[in-house]
C-alpha positions, 0 to 999 in steps of 0.5 A: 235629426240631421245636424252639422259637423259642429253640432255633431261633435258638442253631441258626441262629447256630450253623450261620452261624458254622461257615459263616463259619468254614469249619467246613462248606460252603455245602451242609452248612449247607443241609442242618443247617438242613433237619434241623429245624424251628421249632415257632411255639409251645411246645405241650409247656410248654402241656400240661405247664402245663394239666395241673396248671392241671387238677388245681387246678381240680379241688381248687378245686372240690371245695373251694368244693363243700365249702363249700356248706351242702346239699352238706356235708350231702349228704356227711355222709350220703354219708360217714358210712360207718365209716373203714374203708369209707372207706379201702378206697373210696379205695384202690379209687379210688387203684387206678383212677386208677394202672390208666388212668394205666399202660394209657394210658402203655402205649398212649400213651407220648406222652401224658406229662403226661396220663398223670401227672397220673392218677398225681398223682390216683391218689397223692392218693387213696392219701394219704386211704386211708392217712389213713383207715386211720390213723383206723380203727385208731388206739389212741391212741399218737399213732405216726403215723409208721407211716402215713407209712412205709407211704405211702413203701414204697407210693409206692416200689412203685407208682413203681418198678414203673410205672416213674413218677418223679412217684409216686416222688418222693412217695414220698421226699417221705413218707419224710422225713416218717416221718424226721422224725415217727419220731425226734419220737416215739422221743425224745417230741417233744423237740428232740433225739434222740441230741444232734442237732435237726431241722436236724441229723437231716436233714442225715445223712437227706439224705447218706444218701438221695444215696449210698444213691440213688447206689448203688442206680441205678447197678446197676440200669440198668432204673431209672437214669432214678431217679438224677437225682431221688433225688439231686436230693431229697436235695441238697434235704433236705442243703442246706436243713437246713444252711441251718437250721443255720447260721443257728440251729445245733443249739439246740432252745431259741429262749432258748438260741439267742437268747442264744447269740453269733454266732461259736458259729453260725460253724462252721455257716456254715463247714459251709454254705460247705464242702458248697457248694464240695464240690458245685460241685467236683463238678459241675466235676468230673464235668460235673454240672449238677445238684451244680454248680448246687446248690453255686452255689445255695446258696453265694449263699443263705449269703453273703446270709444272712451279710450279712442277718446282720452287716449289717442293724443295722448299716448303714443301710437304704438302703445295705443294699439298694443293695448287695444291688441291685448284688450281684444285678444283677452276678449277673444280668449274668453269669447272663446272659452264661454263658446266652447263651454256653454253648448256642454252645459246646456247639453247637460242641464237637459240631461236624462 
């Protein structure tokens, strides 16, 4: 078994322990110790790094290609092409992309990171074929949304059917985005839609993706490895529209808001702190490393938020920001001590 400096040094500490300890012999402790192997440099985080670096490079460069004067004019010729050639062009070049990243993963499963980042292109092509298609049959009505949907239900297919969690992930991300142009259009862009604003929408859109989510992978074992980003996406969409809300509660009008007092946005807060201590029960509960640290996450963002809120007219700057350093740095220190020690502790609950 190959695994990092880091990884081999909690081994090695781990191995001596239970050595000292009488936990295993002299000769069991050789024996761990020659069941791995430190790898000198992380080459999986590497890959995983210059991949992305890759696809960077790539829209830089078209980018700055774009910003040549003889090239724009080259591809106004190039692309002068009725939006429906375009869309149809790109969705081909979409189709090419998904092709070599499913018969690579299919032939080279090793190759994780490759493979995705085909996808990743193939997902970007999608995007500007359902752009296109958009533009080519656009009557005027300014419903979007419906763009944004198809994008969904194509991300969702492609994703389940490969099976690829980055093209689902898209996937989710382009459903919120129907979510939240659809109730913008139904009730004609204003602030509300059935009394709720935004922050408010998303906080049921996010409760309902977590259980739907839940419900779904759980009976479908070939895609349970789907559970964790659904859930994780709709964590994301719950706690950050509940951040939104207890800071400026369910006011589309910033007048409104502005004149509102501060003990009419507490019940928000109270909501915050609730949901946070909801998911950190969970996650001690359940051994739920995701919901726990969700819950602790965002806990700290409400306090510190509150204390941003109460006390920064109030107290003078230099105080503010040394309590903040002290309150962050007793954070780090214990972070650091529960790091150190929870990798220990789990070695040793699976001792021998």
């Amino acid at each position: 078994m190959r695994v990092s400096k880091k990884e081999g040094r909690i081994l090695e500490n781990a191995i001596a322990q239970w050595q000292q300890s009488g936990v295993i012999s002299e000769q069991e402790s050789e024996k761990l110790q020659a069941a791995y192997q430190v790898t000198p440099f992380d080459w999986k985080r590497l890959a995983k790094y210059s991949f992305w670096l890759a696809i960077i490079c790539v829209l830089i460069a078209l980018s700055s290609a774009l910003a040549d004067q003889w090239l724009i004019e080259l591809f106004q010729r190039l692309f002068s092409a009725p939006a429906t050639a375009k869309s149809v062009g790109l969705a081909l070049l979409a189709a090419g992309f998904y092709y070599l990243g499913l018969r690579r993963k299919r032939t080279k499963p090793e190759k994780i990171y490759s493979n995705e980042a085909l996808f990743f292109l193939g997902v970007a092509a999608t995007a500007g074929s359902i752009a296109f298609l958009g533009k080519a049959v656009d009557t005027g009505s300014g419903h979007f949304s419906l763009l944004l949907l198809l994008a969904a239900l194509v991300y969702g297919g492609l994703g389940l059917w490969f099976p690829s969690k980055l093209v689902w992930l898209f996937s989710l991300l382009s459903l919120g985005s129907w979510f939240g142009a659809e109730t913008g259009y139904v009730s004609g862009w204003g602030a509300y839609y059935l009394g709720m604003n935004y922050p408010l929408r998303f906080v049921l859109f996010g409760l309902v993706l977590i259980f739907a989510g839940t419900w779904l992978f759980r009976y479908w074992a070939a895609r349970l490895e789907f559970l964790r980003p659904t859930r994780a996406v709709g964590l994301l969409y719950l706690f950050i529209a509940l951040w939104i809300l207890s800071i400026f509660g369910n006011y589309g009008d910033p007048d409104a808001w502005r004149a509102a007092r501060q003990i009419e946005l507490l019940h928000w807060s109270v909501l915050f702190a609730v949901a946070a201590l909801a998911a950190i029960f969970h996650g001690l509960k359940y051994d739920d490393g995701m919901t726990r640290g969700f819950g602790l996450t965002f806990l700290f963002i409400n306090l510190y938020t509150r204390f941003f809120e109460y006390f920064w007219d109030s107290t003078h700057k230099a105080i503010f920001f040394a309590v903040l350093a002290a309150s962050f740095w007793y954070l780090g220190t214990r972070a650091e001590k529960i790091w150190n020690l929870t990798p220990l502790k789990h070695l040793g609950s699976k001792s021998p």
